[in-house]
PAZAPA-4460 file (N, C-alpha, C; in steps of 0.05 Angstrom, whole numbers, plus 32768, in hexadecimal, padded with zeros to 4 digits):
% residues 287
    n_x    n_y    n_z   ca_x   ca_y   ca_z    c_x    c_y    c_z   seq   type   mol
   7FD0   8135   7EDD   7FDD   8120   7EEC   7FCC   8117   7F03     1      X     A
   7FD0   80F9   7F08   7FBD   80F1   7F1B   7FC5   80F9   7F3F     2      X     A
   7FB4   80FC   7F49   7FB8   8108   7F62   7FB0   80F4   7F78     3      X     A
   7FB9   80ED   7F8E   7FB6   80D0   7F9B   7FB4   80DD   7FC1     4      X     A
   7F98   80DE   7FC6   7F8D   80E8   7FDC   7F7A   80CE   7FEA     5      X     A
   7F75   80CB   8009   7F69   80BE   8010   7F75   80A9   8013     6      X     A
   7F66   8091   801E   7F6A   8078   8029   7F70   805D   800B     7      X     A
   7F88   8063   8006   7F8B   8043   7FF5   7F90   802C   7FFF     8      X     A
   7F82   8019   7FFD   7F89   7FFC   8006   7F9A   7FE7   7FFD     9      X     A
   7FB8   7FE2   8004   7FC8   7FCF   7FF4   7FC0   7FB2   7FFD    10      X     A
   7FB3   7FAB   7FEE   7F96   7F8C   7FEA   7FA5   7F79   7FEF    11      X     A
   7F9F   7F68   8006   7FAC   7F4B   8006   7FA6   7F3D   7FF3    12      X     A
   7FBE   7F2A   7FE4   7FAF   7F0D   7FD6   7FA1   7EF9   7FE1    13      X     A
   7F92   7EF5   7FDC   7F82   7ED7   7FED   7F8D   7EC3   7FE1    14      X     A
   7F8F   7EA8   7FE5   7F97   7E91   7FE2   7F89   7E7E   7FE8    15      X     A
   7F7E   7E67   7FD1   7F77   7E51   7FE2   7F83   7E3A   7FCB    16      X     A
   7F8A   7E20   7FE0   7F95   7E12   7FD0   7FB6   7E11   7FC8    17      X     A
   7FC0   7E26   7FCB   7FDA   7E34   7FC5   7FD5   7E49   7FA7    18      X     A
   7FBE   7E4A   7F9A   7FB9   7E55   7F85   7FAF   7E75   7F8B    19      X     A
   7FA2   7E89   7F80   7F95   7EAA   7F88   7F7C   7E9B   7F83    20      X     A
   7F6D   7EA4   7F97   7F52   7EA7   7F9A   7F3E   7EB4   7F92    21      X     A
   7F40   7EBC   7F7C   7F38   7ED4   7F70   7F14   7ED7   7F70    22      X     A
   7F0D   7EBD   7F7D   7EEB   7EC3   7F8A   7EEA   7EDA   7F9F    23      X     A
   7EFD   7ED4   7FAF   7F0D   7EDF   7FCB   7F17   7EFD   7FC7    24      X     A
   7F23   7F02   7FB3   7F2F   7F19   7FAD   7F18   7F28   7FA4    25      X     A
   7F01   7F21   7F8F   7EEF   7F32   7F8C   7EE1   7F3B   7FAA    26      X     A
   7ED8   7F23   7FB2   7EBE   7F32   7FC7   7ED2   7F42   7FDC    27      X     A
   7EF6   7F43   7FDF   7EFF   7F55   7FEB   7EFA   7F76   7FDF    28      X     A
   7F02   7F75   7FCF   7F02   7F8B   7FC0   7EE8   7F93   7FB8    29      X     A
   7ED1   7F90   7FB7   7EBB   7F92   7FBB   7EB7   7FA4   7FCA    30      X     A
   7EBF   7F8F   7FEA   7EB9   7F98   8002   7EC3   7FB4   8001    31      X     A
   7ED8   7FBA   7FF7   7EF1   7FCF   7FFF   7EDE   7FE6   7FF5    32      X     A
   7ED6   7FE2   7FD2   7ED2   7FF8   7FC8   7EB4   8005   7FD7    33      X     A
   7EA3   7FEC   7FE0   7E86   7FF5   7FF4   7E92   8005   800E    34      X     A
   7EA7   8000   8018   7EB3   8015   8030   7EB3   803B   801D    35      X     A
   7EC2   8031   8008   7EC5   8052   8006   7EDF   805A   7FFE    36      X     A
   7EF1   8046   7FFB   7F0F   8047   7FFE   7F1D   8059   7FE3    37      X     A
   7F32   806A   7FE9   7F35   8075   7FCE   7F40   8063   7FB2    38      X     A
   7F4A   8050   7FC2   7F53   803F   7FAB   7F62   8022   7FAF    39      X     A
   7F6B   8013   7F9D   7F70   7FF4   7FA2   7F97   8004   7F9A    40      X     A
   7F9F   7FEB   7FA9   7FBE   7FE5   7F9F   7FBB   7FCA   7F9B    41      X     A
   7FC6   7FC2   7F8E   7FCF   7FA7   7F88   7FED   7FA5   7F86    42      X     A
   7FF1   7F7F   7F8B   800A   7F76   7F89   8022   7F87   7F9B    43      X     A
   8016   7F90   7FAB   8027   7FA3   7FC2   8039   7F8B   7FDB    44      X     A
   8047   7F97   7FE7   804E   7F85   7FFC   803A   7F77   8006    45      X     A
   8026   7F83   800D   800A   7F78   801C   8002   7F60   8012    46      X     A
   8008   7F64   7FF3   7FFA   7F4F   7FDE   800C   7F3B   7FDF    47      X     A
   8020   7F3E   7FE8   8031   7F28   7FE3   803A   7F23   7FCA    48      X     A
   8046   7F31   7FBF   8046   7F35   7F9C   806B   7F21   7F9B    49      X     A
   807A   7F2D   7FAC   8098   7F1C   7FAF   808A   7F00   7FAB    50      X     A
   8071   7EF6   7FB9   806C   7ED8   7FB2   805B   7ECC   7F94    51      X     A
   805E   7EE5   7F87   804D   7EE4   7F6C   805A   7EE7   7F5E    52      X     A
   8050   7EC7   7F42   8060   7ED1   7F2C   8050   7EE8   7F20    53      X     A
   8064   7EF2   7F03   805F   7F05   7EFB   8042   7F0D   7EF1    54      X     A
   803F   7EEF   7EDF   801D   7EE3   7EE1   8013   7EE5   7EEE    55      X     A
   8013   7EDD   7F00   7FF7   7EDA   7F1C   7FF8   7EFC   7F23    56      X     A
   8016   7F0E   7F1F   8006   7F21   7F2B   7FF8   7F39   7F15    57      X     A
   7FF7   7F38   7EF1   7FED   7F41   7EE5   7FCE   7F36   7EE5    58      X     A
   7FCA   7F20   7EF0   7FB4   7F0B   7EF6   7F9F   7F1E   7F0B    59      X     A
   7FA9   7F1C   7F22   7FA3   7F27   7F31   7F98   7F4F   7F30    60      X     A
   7FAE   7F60   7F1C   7FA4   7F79   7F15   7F8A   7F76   7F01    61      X     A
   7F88   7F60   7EEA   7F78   7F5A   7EE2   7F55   7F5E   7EEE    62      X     A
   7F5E   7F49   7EFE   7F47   7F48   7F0F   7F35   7F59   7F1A    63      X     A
   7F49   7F6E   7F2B   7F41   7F86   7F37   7F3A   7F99   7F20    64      X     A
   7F4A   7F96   7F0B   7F3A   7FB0   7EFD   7F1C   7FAE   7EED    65      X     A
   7F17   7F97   7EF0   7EFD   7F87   7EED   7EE9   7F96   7F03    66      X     A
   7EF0   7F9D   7F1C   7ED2   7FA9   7F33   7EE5   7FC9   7F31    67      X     A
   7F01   7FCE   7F32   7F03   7FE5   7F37   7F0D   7FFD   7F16    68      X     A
   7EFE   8012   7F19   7F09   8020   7F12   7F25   8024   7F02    69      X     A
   7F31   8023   7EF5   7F48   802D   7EE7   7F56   803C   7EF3    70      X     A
   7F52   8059   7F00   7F5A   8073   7F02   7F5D   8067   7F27    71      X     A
   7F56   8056   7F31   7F57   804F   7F53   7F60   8035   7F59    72      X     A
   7F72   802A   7F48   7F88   8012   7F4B   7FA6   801D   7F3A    73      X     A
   7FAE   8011   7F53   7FCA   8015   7F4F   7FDC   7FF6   7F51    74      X     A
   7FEF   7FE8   7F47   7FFB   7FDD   7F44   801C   7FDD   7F49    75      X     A
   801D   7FC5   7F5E   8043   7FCB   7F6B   804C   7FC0   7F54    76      X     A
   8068   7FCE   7F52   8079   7FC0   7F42   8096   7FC4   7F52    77      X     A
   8096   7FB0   7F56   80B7   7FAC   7F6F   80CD   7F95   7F58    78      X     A
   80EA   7F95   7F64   80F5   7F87   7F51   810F   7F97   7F54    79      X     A
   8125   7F89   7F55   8146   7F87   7F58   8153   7F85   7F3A    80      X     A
   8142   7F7A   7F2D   814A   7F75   7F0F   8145   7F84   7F04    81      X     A
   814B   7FA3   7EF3   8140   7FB8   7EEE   813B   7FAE   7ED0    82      X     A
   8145   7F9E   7EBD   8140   7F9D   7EA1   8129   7F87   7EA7    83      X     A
   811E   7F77   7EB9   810D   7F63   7EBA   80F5   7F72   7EC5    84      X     A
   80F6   7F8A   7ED7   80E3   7F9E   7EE5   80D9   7FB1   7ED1    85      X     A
   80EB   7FBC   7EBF   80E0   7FCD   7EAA   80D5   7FBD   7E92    86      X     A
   80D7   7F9A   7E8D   80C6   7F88   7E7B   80A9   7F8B   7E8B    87      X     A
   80AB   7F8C   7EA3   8093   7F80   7EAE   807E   7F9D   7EB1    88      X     A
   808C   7FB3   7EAE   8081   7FC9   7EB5   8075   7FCB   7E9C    89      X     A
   8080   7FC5   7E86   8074   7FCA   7E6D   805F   7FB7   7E67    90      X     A
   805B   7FA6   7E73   8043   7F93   7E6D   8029   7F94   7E7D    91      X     A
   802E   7FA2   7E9D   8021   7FB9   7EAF   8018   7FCF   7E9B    92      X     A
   801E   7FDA   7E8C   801B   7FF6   7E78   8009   7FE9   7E69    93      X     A
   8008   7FD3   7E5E   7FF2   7FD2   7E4D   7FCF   7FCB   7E58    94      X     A
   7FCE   7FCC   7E79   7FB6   7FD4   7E7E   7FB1   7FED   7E8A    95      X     A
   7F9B   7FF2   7E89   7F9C   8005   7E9E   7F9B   800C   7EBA    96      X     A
   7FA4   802B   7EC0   7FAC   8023   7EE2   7FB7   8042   7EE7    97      X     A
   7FAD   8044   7F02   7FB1   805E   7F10   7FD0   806F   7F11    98      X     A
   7FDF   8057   7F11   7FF9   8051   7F1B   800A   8034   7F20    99      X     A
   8024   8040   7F2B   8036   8027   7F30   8045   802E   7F50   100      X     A
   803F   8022   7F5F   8048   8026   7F7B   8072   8014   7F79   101      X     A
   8085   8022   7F76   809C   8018   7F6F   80AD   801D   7F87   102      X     A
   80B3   8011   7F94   80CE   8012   7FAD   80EC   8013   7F9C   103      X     A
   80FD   8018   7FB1   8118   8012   7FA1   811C   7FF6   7F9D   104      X     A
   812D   7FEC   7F93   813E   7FCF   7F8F   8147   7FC8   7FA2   105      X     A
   8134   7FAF   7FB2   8145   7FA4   7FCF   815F   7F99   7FC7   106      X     A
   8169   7F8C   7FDE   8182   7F89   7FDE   8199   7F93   7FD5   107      X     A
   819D   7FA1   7FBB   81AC   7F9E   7FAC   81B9   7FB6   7FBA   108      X     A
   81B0   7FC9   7FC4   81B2   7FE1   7FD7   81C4   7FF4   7FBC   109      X     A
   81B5   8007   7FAE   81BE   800D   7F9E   81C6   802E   7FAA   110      X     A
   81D9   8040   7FA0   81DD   8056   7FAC   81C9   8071   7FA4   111      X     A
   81D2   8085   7FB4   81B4   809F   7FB0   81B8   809F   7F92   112      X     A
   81D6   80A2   7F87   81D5   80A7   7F68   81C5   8091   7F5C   113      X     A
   81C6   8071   7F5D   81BF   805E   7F50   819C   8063   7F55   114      X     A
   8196   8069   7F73   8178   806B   7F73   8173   8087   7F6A   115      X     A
   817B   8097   7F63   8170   80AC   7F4C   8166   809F   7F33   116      X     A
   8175   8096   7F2B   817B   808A   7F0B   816D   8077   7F05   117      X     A
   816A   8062   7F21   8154   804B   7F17   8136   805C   7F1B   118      X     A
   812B   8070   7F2D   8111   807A   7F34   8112   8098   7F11   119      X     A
   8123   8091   7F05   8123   80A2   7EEC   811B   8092   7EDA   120      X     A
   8120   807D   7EDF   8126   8062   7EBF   810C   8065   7EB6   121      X     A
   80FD   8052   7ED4   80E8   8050   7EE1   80CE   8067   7ED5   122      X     A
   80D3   8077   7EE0   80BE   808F   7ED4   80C3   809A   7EC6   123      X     A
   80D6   809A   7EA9   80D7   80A0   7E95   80CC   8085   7E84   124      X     A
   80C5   806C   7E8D   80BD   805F   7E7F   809F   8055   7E84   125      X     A
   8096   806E   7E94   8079   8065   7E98   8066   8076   7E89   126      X     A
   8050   806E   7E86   8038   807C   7E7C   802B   807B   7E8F   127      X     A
   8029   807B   7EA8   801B   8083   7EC2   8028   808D   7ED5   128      X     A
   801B   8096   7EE8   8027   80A5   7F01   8034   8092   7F0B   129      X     A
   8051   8094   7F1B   805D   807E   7F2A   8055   8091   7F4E   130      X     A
   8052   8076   7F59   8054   807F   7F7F   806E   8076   7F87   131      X     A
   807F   807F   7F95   809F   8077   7F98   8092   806C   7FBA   132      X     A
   809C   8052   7FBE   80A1   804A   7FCE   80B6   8046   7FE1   133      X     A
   80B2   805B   7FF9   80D6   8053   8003   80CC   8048   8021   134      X     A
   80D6   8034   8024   80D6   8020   8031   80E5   800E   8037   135      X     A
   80FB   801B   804A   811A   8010   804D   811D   8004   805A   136      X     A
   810D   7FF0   806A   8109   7FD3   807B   8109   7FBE   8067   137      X     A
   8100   7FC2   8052   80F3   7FAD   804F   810C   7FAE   8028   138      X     A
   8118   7FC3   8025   8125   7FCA   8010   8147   7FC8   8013   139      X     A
   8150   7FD1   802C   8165   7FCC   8039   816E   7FF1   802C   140      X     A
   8165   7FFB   801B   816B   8017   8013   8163   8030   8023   141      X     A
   816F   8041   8028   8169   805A   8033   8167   8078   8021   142      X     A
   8152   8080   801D   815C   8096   800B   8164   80AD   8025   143      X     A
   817D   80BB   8016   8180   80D3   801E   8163   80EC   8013   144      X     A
   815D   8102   8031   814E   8110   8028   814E   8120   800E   145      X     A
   8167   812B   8003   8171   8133   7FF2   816B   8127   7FD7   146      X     A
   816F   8106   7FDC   8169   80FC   7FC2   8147   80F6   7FB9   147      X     A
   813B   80EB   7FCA   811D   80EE   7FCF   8117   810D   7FBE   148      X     A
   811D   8126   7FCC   8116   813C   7FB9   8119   8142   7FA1   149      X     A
   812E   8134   7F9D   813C   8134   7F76   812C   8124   7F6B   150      X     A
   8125   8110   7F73   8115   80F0   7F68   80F8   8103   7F63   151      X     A
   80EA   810A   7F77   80D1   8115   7F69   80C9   812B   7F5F   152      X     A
   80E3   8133   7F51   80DE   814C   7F3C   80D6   8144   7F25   153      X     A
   80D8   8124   7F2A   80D0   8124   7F0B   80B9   811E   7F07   154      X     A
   80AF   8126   7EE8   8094   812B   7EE8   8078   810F   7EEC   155      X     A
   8084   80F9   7EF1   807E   80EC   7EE3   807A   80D4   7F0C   156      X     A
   8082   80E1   7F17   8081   80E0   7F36   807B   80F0   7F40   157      X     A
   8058   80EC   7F50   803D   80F7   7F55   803A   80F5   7F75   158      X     A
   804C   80D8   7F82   8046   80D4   7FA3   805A   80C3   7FAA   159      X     A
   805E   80C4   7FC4   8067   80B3   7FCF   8055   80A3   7FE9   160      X     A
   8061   8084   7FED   8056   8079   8003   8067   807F   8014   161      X     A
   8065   8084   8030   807F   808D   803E   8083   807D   8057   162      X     A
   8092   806F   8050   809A   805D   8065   80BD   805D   8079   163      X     A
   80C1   8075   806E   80DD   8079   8074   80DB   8079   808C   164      X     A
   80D1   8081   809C   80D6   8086   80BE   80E6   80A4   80C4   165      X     A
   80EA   80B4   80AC   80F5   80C5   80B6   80E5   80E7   80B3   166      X     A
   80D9   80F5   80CE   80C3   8102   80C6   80D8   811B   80BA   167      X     A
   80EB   8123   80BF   80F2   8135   80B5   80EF   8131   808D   168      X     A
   80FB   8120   8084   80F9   8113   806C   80CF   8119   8068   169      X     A
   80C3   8111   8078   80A7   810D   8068   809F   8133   806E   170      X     A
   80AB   813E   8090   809D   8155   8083   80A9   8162   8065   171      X     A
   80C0   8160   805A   80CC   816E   8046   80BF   8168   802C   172      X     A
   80B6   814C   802D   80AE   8147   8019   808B   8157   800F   173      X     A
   8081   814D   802C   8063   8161   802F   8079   8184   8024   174      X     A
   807C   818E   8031   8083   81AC   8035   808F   81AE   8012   175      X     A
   8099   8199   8000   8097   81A5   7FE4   8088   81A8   7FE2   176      X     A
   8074   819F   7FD9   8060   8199   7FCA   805E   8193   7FAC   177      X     A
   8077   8178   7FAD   8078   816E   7F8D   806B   815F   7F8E   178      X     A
   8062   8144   7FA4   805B   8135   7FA3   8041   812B   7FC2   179      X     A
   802D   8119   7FB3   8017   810E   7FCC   8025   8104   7FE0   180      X     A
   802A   8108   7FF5   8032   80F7   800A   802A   80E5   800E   181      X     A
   801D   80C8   800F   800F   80AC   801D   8020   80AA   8038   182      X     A
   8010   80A1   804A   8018   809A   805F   801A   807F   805F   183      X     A
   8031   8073   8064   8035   804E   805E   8037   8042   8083   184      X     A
   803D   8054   8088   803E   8046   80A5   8024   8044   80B7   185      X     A
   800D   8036   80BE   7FFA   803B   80C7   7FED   8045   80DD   186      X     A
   8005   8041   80EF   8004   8052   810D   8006   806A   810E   187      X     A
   8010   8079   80F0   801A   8090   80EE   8009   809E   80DF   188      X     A
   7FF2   8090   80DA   7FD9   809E   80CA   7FCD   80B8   80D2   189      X     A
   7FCE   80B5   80E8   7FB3   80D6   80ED   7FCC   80ED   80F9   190      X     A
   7FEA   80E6   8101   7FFE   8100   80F6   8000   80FF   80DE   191      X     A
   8008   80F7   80D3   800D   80FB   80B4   7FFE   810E   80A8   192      X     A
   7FE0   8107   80B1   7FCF   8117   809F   7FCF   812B   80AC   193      X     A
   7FCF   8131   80C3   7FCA   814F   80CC   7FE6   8161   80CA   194      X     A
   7FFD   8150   80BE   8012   815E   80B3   8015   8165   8097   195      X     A
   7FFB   8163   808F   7FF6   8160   806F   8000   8152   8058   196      X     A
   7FFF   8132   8066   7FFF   811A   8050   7FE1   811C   8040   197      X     A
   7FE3   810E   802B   7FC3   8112   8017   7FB0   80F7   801F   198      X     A
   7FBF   80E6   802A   7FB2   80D3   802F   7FC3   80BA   803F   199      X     A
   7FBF   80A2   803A   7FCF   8086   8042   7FCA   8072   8033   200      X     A
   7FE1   805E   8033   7FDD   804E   8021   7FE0   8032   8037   201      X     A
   7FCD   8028   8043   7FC3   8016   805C   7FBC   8001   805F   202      X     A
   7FD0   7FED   8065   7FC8   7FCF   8060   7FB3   7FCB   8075   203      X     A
   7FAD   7FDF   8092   7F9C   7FD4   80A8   7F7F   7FDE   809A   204      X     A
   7F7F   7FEC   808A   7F60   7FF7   807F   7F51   7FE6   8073   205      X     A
   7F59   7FCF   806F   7F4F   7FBA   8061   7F36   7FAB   8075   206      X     A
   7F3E   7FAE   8092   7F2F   7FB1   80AB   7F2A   7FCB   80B8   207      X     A
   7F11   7FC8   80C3   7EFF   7FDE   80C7   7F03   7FF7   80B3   208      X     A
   7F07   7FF9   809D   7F0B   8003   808A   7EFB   801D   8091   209      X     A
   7EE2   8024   808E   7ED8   8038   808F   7EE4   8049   80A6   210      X     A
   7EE9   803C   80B9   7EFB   8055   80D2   7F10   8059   80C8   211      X     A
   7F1C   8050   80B0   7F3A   8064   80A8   7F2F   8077   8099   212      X     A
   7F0F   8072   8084   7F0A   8083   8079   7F06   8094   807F   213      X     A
   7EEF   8091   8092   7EE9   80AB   80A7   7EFE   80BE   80B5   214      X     A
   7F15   80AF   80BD   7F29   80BD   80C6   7F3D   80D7   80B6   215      X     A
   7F39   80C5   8099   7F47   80DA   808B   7F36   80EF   8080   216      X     A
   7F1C   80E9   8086   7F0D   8104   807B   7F0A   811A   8091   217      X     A
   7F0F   8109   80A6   7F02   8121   80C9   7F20   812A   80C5   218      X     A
   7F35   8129   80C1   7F4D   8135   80BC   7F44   814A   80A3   219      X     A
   7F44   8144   808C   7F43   8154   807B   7F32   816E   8084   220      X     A
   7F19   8162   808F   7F02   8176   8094   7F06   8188   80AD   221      X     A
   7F21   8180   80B9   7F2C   8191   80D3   7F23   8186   80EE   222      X     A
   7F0B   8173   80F0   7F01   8169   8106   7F12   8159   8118   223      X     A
   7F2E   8166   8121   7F3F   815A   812E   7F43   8142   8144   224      X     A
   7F2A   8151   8156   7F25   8148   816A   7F16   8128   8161   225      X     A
   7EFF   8124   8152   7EF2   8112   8147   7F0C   80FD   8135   226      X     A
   7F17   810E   812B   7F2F   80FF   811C   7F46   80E9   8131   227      X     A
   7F40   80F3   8144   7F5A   80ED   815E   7F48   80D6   816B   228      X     A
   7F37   80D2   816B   7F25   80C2   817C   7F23   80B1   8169   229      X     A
   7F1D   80B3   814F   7F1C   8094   813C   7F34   8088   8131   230      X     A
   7F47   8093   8139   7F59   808E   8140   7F6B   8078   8153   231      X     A
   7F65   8084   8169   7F6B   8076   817E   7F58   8066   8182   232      X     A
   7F42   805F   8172   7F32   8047   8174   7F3D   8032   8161   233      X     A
   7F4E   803F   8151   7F59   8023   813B   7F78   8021   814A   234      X     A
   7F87   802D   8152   7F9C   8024   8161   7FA6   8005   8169   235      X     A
   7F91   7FFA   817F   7F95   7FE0   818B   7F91   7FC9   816D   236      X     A
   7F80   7FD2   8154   7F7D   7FC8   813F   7F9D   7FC4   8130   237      X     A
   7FA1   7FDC   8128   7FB6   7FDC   8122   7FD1   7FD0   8129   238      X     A
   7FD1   7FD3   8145   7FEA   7FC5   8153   7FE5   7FA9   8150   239      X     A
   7FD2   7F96   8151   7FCC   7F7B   814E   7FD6   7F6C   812B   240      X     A
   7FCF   7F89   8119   7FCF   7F86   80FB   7FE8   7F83   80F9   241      X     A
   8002   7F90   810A   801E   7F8C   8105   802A   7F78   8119   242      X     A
   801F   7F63   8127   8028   7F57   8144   8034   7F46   8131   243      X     A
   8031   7F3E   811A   8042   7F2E   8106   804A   7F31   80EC   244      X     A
   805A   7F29   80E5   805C   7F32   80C5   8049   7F36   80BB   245      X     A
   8041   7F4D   80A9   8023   7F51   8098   802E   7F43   807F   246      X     A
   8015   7F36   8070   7FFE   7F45   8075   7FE8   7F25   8083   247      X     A
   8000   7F11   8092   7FED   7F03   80A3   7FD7   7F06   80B9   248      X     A
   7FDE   7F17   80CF   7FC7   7F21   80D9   7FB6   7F33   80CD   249      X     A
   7FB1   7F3D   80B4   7F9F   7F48   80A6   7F8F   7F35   8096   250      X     A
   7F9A   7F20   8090   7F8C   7F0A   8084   7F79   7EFE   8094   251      X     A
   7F90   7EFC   80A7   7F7B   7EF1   80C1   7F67   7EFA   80CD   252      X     A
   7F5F   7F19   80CD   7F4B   7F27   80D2   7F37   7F2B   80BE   253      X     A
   7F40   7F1C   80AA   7F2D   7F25   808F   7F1F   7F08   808F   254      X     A
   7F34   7EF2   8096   7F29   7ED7   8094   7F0F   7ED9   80AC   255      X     A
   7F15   7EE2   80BF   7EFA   7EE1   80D8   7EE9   7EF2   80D3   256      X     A
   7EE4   7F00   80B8   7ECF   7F1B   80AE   7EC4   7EFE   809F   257      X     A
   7ED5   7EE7   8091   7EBD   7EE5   8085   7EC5   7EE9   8064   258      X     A
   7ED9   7EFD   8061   7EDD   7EFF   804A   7EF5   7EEF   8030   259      X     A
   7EFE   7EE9   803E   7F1B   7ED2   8031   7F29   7EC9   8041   260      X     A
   7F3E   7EB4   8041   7F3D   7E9F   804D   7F5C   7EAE   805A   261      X     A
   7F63   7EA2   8064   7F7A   7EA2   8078   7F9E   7EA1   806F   262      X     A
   7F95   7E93   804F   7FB1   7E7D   8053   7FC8   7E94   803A   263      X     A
   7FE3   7E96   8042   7FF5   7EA0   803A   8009   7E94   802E   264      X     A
   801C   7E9B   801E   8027   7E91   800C   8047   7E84   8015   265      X     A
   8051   7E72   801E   806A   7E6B   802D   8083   7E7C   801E   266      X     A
   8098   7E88   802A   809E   7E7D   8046   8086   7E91   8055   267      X     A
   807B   7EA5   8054   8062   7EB8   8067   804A   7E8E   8077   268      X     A
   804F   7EA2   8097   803A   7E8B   809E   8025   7E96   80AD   269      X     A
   8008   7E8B   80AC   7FF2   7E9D   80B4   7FFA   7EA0   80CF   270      X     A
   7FE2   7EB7   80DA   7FE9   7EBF   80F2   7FE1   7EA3   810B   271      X     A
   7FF4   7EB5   811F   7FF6   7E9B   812B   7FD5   7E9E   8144   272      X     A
   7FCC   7E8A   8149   7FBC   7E87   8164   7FBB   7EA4   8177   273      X     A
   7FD2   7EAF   817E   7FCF   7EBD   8192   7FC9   7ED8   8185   274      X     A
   7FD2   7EE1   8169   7FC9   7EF6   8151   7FA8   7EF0   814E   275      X     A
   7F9A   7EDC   814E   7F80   7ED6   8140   7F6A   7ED8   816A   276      X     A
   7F82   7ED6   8176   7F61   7ED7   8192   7F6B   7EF2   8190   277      X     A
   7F79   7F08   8190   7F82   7F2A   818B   7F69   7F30   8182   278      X     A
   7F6C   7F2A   816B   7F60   7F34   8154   7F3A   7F32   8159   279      X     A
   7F3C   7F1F   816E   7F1C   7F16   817C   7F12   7F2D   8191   280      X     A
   7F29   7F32   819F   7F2A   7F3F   81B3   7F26   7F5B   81A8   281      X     A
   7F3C   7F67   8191   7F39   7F81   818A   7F1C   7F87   816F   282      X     A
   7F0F   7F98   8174   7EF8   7FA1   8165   7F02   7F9C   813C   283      X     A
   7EFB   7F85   8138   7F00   7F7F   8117   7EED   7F91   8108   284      X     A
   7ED5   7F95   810D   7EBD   7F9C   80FF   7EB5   7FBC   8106   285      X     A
   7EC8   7FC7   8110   7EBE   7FE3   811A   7EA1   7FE9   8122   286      X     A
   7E98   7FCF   8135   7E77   7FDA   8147   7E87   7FD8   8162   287      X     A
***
C-alpha cells in the first residue's frame, strides 16, 4: 500500500482566455517536480476543480501524468452527488494515479453514521489508496474524533489531509498509526511534523517551494533548530498566501515568477492590488 510522506503540492489551474492553460500548467509542474516535491495533487480546492467540468478536470490529470510519475499524483474527487461521484471516480480508475484526495459531501451535512458509509462506499470502490479529506470550513461537516478512527480502519484508507483544527483529533490520529497524517493547514506545518505528521499537503509550496522541502527534511533529520528558522522565514509568505481566498494570491505570486498568468475562474477574483505589492514586499523567490 502506498505510503504518502513529504511535501505534496495541490497545483493551481492556470487560465487564459477563460479556457486551462495547459502550456502554463506544464512549465508549473515542471518547475514543481525540479524543486524536489513529493508529489502533484490535482483538481484539489487549490485547483479550483468546483469550477471544472468533469472534462476539463480528467483533462487536466491527463496532462500531469504526461511530466509526472503515476505513483506521485493524486487526484481530488469532491461531490454531494454520491451516484454522480462514484461515475466519476470510475472513470478516474481508468488512469493511473497515486490516489484520490476525497472530503466529505458539502452542504448536505450528512451524519457520523452517513459519513461512515459514504467514506466506505468510497473505498470499497476504489483500486487506489483514498486520502480522506476533512475540512469542515469549507464542507460545513465535522467529523467526530471517534468516527475519523472507524473511517480509517479501512484498508483501503492510507492518509489523511488534516484540516480539522482540532489537535487533539490530529494527535490521535498520528498516535494510531493507521493512517499518514498530511498537514493541510500551512501555518501548522513545522508542529505537525515534529508531532509526527509524514508530511503536508501545501498550497503555499508552490512558492519558495524548496524551503518547505528543506523544512520537512531538517524535521525528519531532527535538525530542529535549522527546521524552526526556515520556518519562520516562510511565515510572513504564508500569511500573505491566505490574506485572500486561495488560491488567488498564489496565482498571483506565481504570475510575478513568471510562470502562469494570474486570471481565476468567476465567481473567485484575482488578488487584489494591495495582495500583489505584499507579495513584492515579502521574499517570493527564497534569495
Amino acid at each position: 500500500m502506498s505510503s504518502f510522506q513529504g511535501i505534496w503540492v495541490p497545483i493551481v489551474t492556470p487560465f487564459h482566455d477563460g479556457a486551462i492553460d495547459f502550456i502554463g500548467l506544464r512549465r508549473l509542474v515542471s518547475h514543481l517536480l525540479e524543486k524536489h516535491v513529493a508529489g502533484i495533487m490535482v483538481c484539489t480546492t487549490t485547483g479550483e476543480a468546483a469550477s471544472l467540468s468533469r472534462q476539463e478536470q480528467l483533462a487536466v490529470l491527463d496532462a500531469v501524468l504526461q511530466l509526472v510519475p503515476a505513483h506521485r499524483v493524486v487526484m481530488g474527487l469532491a461531490g454531494n452527488n454520491q451516484i454522480e461521484l462514484l461515475q466519476f471516480q470510475g472513470e478516474i480508475l481508468q488512469r493511473p494515479a497515486a490516489g484520490l484526495l476525497v472530503p466529505a459531501p458539502s452542504y448536505i451535512r450528512p451524519s457520523q453514521a452517513g459519513l461512515e458509509a459514504f467514506f466506505r462506499t468510497v473505498a470499497d470502490a476504489s483500486s487506489v489508496p483514498i486520502i480522506l479529506y476533512d475540512i469542515p470550513y469549507r464542507t460545513g461537516v465535522t467529523f467526530e474524533q471517534a468516527t475519523l478512527l472507524n473511517i480509517i480502519k479501512h484498508p483501503q484508507i492510507v492518509a489523511i489531509k488534516d484540516c480539522g483544527g482540532n489537535v487533539a483529533t490530529t494527535l490521535a490520529l498520528i498516535a494510531s498509526g493507521e493512517v499518514d497524517v498530511l498537514c493541510g493547514e500551512d501555518l501548522q506545518i513545522f508542529n505537525a511534523l515534529c508531532l509526527g505528521a509524514s508530511g503536508a499537503i501545501a498550497a503555499s509550496a508552490q512558492v519558495r517551494t524548496e524551503d518547505f522541502v528543506a523544512l520537512c527534511q531538517q524535521v525528519r533529520d531532527n535538525r530542529l533548530t535549522e527546521a524552526r528558522a526556515t520556518f519562520f522565514k516562510l511565515v510572513p509568505l504564508i500569511n500573505t498566501l491566505f490574506m485572500e481566498p486561495n488560491p488567488a494570491p498564489v496565482k498571483a505570486a506565481l504570475a510575478l515568477q513568471g510562470l502562469i498568468g494570474s486570471a481565476l475562474r468567476a465567481p473567485m477574483q484575482t488578488a487584489s492590488t494591495a495582495v500583489i505589492e505584499r507579495l513584492q514586499q515579502v521574499s517570493i523567490s527564497g534569495a
